[in-house]
KETI-785741 format. One record per atom (N, C-alpha, C): z, y, x; residue in three letters. Coordinates in pm, whole numbers, plus 50000, padded with zeros to 5 digits. Atoms other than C-alpha are relative to their C-alpha. Example, Ala and Ser with C-alpha at 12.3 -4.5 7.8 and 13.67 -1.06 7.14 Angstrom:
BEGIN
500004988150089ALA507804955051230ALA500005012050090ALA499944988149918SER507144989451367SER500735010949923SER
% end
This chain:
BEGIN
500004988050085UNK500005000050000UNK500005012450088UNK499614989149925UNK499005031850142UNK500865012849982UNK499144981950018UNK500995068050150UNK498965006550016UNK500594990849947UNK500045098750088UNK500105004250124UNK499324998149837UNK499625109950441UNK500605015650001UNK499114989349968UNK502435132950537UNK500995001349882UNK499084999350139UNK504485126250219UNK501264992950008UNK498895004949925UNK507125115050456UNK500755009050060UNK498874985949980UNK510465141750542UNK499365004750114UNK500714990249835UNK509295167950785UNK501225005550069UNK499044988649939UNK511415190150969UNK500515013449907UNK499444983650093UNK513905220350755UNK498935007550062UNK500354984849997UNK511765245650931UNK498135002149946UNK501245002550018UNK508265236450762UNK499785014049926UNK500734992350138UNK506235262350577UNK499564995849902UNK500575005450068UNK505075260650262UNK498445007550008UNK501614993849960UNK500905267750295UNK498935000049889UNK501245006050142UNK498855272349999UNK498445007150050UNK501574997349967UNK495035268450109UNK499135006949906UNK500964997250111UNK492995286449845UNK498285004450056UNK501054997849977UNK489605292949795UNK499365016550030UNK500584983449989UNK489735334549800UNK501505002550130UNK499144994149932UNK493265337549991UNK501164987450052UNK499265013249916UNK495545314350222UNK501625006749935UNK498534994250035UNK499305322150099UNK500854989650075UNK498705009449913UNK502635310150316UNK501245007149973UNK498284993550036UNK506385313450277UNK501014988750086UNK499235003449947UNK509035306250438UNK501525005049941UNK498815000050092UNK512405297750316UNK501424993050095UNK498635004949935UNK516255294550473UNK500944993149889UNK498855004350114UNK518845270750296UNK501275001850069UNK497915002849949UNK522945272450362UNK500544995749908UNK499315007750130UNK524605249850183UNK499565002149862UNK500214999650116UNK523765255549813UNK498805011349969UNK500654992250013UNK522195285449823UNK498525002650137UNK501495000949921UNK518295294249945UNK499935011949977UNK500474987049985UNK516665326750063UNK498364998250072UNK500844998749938UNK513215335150087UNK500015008850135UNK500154995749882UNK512475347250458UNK498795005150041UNK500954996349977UNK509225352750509UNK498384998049876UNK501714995450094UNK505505357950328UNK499065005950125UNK501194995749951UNK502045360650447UNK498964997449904UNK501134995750095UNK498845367850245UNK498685003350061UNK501294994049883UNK495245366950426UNK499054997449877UNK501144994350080UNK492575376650166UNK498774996450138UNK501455004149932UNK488955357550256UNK498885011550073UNK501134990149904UNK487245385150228UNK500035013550044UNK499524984149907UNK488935411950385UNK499854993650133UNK499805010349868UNK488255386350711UNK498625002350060UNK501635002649953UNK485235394150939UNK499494987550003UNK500695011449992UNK482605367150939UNK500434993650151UNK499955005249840UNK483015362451350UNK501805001849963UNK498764995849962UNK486585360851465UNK500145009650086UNK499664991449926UNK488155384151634UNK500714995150172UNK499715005649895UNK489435379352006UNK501674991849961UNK499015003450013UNK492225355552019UNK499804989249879UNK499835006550116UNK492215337751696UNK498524987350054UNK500815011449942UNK490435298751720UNK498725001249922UNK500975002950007UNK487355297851505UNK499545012049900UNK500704986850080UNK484785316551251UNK500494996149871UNK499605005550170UNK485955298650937UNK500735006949931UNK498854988950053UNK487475323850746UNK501304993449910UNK498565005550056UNK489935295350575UNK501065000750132UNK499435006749868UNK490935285050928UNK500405014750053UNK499574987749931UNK491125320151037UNK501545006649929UNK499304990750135UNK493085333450701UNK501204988650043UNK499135003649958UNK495525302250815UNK500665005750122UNK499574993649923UNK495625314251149UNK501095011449995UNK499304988750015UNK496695349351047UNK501684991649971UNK499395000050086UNK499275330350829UNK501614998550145UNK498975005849894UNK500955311051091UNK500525011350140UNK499664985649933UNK500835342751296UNK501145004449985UNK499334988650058UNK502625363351100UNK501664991849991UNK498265009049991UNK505765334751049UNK500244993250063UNK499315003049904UNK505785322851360UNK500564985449978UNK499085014550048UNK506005286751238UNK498484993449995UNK500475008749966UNK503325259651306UNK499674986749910UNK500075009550092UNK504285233451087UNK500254999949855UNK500044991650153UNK503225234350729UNK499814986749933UNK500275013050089UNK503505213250420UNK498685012749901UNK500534996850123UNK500755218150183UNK499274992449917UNK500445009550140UNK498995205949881UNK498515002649977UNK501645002650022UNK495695196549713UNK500224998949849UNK499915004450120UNK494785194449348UNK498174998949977UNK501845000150027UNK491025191549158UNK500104989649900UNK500795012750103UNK489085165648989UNK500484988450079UNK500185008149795UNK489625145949382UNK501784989949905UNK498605000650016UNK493865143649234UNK500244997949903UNK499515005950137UNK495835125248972UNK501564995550047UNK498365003949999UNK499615122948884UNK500584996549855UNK499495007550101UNK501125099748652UNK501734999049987UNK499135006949999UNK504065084548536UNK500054987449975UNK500065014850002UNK504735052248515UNK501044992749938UNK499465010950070UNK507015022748339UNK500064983950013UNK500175014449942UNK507654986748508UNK501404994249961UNK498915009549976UNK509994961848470UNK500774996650135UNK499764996449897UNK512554963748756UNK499114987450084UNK500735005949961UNK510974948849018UNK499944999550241UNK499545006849871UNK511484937849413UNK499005009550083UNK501464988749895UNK509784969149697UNK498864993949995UNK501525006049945UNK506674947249778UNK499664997449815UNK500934997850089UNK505764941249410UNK499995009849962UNK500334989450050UNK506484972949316UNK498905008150061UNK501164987949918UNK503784985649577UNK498804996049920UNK501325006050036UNK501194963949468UNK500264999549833UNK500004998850157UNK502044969549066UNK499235014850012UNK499774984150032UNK501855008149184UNK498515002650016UNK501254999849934UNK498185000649358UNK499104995249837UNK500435003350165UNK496944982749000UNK499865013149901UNK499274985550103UNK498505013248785UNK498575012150076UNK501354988749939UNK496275037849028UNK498934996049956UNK501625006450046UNK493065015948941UNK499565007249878UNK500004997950126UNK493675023648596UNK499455014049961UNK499974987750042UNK493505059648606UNK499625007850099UNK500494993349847UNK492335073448953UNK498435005749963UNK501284993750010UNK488955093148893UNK499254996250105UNK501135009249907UNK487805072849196UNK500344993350106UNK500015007649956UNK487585046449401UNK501565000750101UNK498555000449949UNK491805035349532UNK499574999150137UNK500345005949849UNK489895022149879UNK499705012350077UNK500584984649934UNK488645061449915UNK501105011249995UNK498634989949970UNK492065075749866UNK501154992850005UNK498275000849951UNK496115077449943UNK500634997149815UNK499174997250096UNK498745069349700UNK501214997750009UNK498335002049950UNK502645077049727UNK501025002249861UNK499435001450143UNK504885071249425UNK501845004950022UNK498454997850001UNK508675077949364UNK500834994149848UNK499255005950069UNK511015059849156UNK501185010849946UNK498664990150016UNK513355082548954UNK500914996149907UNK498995003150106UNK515185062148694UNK500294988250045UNK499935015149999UNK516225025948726UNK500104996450161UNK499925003849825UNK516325005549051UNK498865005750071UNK501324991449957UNK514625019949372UNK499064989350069UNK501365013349930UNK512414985949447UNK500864990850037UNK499345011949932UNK515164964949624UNK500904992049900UNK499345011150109UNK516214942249335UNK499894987450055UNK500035013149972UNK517364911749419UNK500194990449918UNK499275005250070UNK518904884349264UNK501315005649898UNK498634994050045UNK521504890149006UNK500165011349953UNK499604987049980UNK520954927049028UNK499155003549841UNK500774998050110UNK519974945248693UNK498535001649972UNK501245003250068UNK517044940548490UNK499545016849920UNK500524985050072UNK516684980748396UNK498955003150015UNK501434995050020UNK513314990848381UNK499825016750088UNK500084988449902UNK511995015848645UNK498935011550004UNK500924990150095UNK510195050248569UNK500265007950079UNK500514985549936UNK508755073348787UNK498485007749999UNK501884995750010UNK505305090648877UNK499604998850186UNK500855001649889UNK503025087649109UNK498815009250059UNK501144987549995UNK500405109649290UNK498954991350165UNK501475003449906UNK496835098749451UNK498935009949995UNK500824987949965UNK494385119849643UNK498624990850100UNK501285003549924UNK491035114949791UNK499955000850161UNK500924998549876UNK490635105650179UNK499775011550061UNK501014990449976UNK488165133950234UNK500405013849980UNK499374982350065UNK490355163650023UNK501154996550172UNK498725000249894UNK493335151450282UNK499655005650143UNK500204998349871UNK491585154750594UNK499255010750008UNK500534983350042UNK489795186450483UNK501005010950046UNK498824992549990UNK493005198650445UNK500954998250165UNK499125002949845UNK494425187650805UNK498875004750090UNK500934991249891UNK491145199450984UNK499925014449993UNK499794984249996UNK491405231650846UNK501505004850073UNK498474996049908UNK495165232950978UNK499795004150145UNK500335001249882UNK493745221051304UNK499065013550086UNK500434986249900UNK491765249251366UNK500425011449981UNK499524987350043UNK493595272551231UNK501485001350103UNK499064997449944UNK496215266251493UNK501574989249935UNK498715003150107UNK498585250651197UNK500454980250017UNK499765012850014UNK500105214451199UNK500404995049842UNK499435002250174UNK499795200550787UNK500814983750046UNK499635006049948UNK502445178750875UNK500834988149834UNK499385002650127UNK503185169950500UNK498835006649878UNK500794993450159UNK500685168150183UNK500994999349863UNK499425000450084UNK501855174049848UNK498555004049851UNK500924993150090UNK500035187049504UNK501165008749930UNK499664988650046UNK499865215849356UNK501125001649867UNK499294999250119UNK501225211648994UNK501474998050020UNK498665005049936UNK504415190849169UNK500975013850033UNK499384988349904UNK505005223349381UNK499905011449921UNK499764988350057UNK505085247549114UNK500984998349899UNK498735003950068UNK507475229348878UNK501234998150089UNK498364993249928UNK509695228549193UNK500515011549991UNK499264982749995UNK509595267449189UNK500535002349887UNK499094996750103UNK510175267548864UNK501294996650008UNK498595009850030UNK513165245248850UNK500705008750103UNK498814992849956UNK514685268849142UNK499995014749959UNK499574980050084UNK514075302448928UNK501074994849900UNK498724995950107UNK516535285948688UNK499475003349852UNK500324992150131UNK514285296448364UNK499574993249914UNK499515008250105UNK514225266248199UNK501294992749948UNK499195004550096UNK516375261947900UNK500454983249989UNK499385017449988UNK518435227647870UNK498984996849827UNK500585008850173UNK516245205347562UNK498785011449975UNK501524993450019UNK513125233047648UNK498904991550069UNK501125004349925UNK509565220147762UNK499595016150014UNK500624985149942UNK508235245647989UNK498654998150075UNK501384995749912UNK504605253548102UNK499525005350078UNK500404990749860UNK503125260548424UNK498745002249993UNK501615001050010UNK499865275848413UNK499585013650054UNK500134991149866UNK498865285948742UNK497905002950030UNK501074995050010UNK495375302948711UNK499435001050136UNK500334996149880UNK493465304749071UNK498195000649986UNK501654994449999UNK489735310949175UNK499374989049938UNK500805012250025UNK488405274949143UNK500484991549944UNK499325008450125UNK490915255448921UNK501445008749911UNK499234997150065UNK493495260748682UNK501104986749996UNK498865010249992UNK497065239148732UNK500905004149896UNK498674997850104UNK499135231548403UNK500584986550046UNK498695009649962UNK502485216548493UNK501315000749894UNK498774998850126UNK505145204348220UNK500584995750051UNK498375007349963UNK508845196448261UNK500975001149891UNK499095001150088UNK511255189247999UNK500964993450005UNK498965009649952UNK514315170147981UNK499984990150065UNK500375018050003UNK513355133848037UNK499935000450139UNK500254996149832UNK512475151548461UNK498494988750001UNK501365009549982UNK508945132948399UNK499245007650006UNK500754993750001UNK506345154648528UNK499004995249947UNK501745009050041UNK502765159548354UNK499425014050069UNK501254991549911UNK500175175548579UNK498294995149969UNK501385000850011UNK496655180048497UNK499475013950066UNK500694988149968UNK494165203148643UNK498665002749983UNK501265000250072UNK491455221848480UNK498725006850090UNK500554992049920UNK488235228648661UNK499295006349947UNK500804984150074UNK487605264548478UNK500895004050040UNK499364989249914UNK489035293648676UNK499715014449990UNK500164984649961UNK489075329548799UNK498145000650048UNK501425001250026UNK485135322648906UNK499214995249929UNK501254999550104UNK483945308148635UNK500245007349882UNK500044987150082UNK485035337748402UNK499285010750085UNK500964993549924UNK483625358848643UNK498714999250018UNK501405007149998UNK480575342048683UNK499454999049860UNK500824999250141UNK480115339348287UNK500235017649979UNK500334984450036UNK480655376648269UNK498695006550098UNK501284995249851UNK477915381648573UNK498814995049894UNK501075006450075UNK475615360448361UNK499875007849869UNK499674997350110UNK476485375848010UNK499205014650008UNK500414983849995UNK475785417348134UNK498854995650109UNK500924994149935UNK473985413248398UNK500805008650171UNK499314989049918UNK476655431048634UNK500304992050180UNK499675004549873UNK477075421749019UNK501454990150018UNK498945005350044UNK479945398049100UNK500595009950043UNK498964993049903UNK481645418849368UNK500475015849854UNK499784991050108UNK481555446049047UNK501224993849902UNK499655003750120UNK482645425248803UNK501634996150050UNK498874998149975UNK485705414849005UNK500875007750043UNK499494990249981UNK486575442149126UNK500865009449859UNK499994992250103UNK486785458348754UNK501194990449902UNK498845009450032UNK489435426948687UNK501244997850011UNK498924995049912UNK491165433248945UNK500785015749951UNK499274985750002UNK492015468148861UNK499695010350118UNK500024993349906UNK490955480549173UNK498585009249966UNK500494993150019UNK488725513949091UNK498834997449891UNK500985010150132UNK487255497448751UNK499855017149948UNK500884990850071UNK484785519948586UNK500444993949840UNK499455000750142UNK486465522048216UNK498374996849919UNK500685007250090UNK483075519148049UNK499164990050045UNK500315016749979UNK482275486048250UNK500764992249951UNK498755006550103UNK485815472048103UNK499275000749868UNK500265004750131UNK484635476847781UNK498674997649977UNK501225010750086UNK481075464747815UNK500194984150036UNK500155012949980UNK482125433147982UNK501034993949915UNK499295000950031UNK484885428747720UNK499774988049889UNK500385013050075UNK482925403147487UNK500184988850062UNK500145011849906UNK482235383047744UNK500984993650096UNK498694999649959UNK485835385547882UNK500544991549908UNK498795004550104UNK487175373947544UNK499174981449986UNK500315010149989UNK484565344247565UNK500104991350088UNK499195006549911UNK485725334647908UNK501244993149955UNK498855003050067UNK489085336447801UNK500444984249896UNK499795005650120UNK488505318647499UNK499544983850032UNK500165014749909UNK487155284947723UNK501254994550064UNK498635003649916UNK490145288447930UNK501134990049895UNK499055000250083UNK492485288747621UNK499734988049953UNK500335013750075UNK490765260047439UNK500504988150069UNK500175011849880UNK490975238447774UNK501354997749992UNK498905001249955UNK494415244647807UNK500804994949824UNK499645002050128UNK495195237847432UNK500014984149983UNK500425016750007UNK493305201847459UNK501304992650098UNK498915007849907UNK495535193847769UNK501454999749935UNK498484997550063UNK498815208347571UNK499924986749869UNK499985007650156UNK497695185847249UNK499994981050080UNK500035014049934UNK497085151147514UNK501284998150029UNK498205004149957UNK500985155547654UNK500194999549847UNK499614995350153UNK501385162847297UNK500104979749944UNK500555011250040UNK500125123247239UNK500994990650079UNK499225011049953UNK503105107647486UNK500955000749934UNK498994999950074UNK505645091847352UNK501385004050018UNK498964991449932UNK508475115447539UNK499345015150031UNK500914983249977UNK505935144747530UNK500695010649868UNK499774988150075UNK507995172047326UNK499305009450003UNK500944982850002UNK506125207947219UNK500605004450089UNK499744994749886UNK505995227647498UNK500635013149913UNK499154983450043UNK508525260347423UNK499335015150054UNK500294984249980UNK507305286947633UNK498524995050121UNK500554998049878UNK504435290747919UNK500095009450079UNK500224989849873UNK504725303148248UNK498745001850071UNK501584994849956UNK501515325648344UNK500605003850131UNK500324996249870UNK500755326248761UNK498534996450043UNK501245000149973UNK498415326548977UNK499135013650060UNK500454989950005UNK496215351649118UNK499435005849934UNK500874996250087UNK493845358348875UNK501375008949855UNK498744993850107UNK497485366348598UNK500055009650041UNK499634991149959UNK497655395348812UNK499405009149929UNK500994992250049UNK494765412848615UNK500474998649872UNK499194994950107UNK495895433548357UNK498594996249859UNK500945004350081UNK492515427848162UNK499854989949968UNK500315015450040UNK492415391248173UNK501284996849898UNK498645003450049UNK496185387548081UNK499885007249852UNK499864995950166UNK495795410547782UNK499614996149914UNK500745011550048UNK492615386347692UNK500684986849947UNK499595013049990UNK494215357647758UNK501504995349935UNK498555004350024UNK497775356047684UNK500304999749860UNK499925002950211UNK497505361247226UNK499444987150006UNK501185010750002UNK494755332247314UNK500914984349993UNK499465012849950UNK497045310347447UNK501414990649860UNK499215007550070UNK499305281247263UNK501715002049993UNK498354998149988UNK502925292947268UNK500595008250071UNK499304991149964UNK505135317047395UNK500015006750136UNK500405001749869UNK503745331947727UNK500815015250061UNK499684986749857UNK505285356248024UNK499324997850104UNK500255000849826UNK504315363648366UNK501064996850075UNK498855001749934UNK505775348748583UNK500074998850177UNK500094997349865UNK506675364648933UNK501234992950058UNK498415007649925UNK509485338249155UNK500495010650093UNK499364994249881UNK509925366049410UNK500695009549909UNK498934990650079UNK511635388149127UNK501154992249983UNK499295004750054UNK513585359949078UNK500984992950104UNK499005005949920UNK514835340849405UNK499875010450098UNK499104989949905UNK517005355549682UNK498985005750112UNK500634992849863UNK514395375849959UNK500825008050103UNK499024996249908UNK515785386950224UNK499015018350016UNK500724986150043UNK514445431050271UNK499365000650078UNK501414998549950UNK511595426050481UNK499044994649937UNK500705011150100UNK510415398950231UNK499615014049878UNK499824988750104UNK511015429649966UNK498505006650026UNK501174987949955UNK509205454450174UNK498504991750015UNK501625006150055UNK506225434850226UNK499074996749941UNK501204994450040UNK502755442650102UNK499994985949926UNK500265013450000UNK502525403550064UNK500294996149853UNK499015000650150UNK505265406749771UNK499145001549877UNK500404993750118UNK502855422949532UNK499054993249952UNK500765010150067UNK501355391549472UNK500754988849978UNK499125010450022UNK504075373349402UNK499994989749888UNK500685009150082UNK502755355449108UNK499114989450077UNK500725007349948UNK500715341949336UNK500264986350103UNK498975003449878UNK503425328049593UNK500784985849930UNK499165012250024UNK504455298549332UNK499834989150051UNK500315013849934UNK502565271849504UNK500904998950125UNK499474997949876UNK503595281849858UNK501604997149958UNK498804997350016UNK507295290349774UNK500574982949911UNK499775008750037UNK507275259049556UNK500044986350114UNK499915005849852UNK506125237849895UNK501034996950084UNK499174996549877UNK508475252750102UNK501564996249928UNK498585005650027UNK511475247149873UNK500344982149951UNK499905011349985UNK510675211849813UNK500434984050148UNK499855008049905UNK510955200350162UNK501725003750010UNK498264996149964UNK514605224350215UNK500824984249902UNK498995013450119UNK515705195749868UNK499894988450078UNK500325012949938UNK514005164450040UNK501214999850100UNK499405001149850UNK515515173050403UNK501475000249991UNK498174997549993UNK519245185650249UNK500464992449944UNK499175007950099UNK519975166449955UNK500174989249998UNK
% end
């Protein structure tokens, strides 16, 4: 049975590294006994990045570079980070207790079932959270064992470790995305005891909804409609440039009567998103421990845009906020002061990363 690779304890001083497709995000986080403090943030925007590198820095790749910067800036090397897509799948699961070695090879079956492709072309690392943890012997109870599991493609993994590699960075630990944003949640504290809460983390090239409710049984799915393909159907729709059209999303020097001509075609974006995310809310909706979700939490970069969010958020299925973690856990006042901060919606993956290893390594 293989592991995800790197889904084995790292070192307390890891970063958390979220690779994206427009901007690399990292954080860094101190624990003491009970209590955690963010420490550091970095933020390298693609295309604020010359095409060539600059002296010093290892290659032209502007992911690898935008890591570079990252690891720069916090002075830290070794990074956990994550993957999600079409490539990634996370379950839960339900066995009869069952002895380590069959439970690997029950867990390898179970993947077959549901893996979007071939088990021989990807990793899979599971965790046991109820019932015995595999070593049943004789004698020992017959409780039934229930956790989830998460498999990734080969090809996404080592994507993700070559880009480290030239970026200077060691990914010394994979994870996924949805996982690592219900950690952040769970250390903002802002779910209610007997609430289901929604994560729905908006980025350029997918969309990650993550539920958690009592039962601690994650459901992760991820949708591939994003921040570019609303963009891209509004480019198609007017007629308008992209670099325009996002820009005018963004907020950054939007021509008021481009907002309201691309505003149909905004609400028809939108209105794909919303549907998508409705179907996925109505499938958890179909398990038999799947309670209505209570509230959703909106992140992500793309939430940052005051136009989309105003679109989007009546659209959506249930009770929605923004939701920024750096308003919410302890920063230390350089973390404050930094430019980095003002994308703190954006910082749940990373920050979620980084506080999952401090739990692994302390608790």
């Amino acid at each position: 049975m293989k592991s995800l690779e790197g889904f084995a304890l790292g070192a307390p001083a890891l970063i958390g590294l979220d690779i994206g497709t427009t901007a690399v995000k990292a954080a860094r986080i101190r624990r003491k006994g009970r209590h955690i403090l963010v420490t550091g943030l970095a933020w390298a925007a693609l295309d604020a990045l010359e095409a060539v590198s600059p002296e010093g820095s290892p290659v032209s790749d502007k992911i690898a570079l935008a890591i570079w910067r990252c690891v720069k800036i916090l002075r830290n090397d070794a990074a956990v980070c994550s993957v999600s897509g079409p490539d990634v799948a996370v379950r839960t699961f339900e066995f009869p207790a069952l002895p380590r070695k069959e439970l690997a090879s029950a867990m390898e079956l179970e993947a077959m079932q549901v893996c979007p492709f071939e088990i021989s072309e990807g990793a899979v690392a599971y965790q046991v959270l109820r019932g015995p943890t595999g070593r049943v012997g004789k004698g020992e109870s017959a409780e039934r064992m229930v956790g989830i599991f998460a498999a990734a493609k080969n090809t996404m993994i080592r994507r993700h470790k070559e880009l480290c590699e030239q970026g200077k960075a060691r990914c010394v630990v994979v994870d996924v995305d949805g996982l690592a944003l219900l950690n952040c949640l769970e250390a903002c504290n802002l779910r209610n005891e007997g609430e289901a809460a929604l994560v729905l983390n908006i980025g350029s090239a997918c969309t990650n909804v993550a539920i958690i409710s009592d039962d601690g049984l994650p459901f992760v799915r991820d949708i591939v409609y994003a921040g570019d393909h609303i963009v891209s159907h509004i480019c198609r729709s007017t007629g308008s440039p992209k670099k325009t059209v996002a820009a005018a999303l963004a907020g950054s020097d939007a021509d008021p009567a481009l907002l309201e001509r691309v505003q149909p075609s905004l609400k028809e974006a939108c209105s794909t998103l919303a549907d998508r995310v409705s179907e996925t809310m109505r499938y958890y909706g179909t398990r038999q421990s799947g309670p209505a979700v209570d509230r959703i939490f909106l992140c992500g970069g793309l939430s940052q845009s005051w136009a989309v969010a105003d679109v989007l958020v009546p659209m959506l299925p249930g009770e929605t906020q923004l939701w920024d973690p750096l308003t919410i856990l302890p920063c230390t006042r350089s973390v404050r002061r930094n430019k980095a901060a003002e994308h703190g919606p954006a910082f749940a993956v990373a920050l979620g990363l980084a506080l999952r290893m401090l739990r692994d390594v302390h608790d």
